[in-house]
N, C-alpha and C positions, 0 to 999 in steps of 0.2 A: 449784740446778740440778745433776743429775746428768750426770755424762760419762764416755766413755770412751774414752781414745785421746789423739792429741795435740788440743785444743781448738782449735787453727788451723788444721788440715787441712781443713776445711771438709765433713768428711763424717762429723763425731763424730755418735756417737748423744746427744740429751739429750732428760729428762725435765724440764719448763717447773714453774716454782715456784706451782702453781695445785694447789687439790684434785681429787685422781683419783679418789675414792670421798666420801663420808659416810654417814651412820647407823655404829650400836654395834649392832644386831640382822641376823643372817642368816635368811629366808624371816618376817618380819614380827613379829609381836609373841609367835608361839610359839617362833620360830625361838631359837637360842644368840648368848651374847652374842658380839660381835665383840673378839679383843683383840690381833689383829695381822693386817696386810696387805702383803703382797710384790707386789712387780715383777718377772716373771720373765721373761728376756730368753733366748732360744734362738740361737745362730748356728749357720751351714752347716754348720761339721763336727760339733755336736753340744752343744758346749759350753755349758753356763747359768750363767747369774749371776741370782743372788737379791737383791734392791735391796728393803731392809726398807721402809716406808713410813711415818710417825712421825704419830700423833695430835695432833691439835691444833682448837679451835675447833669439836669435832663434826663433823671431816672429817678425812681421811689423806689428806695431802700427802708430794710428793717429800723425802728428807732432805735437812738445811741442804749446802751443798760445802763439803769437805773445809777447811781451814786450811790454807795455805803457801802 
């Protein structure tokens, strides 16, 4: 699960450990192949963060959290 902020504050943002996309092709079997998918998150004053999204199973799921 992805987070951001202190994770007890009760109002973090998180992305749930489920796939957010599948398929390897964009617009069908003509279309190019797929070889990376982001999460791009916007806040009020402007600012993005790019959240890479990691293949696995024939689907692109959220990345593993962090270690510590």
């Amino acid at each position: 699960m992805i987070t951001a902020g202190d994770p007890d504050d009760g109002d973090t943002f998180r992305v749930p450990p489920v796939p957010l996309a599948s398929g390897t092709r964009l617009g069908g079997s003509e279309g190019g192949r797929v070889t990376a998918v982001e999460l791009v998150v916007t806040t009020e004053d402007g600012a993005t963060t790019r959240i890479p999204l990691r293949a696995q199973h024939g689907a692109w799921w959220a990345p593993d959290p962090p270690e510590g």
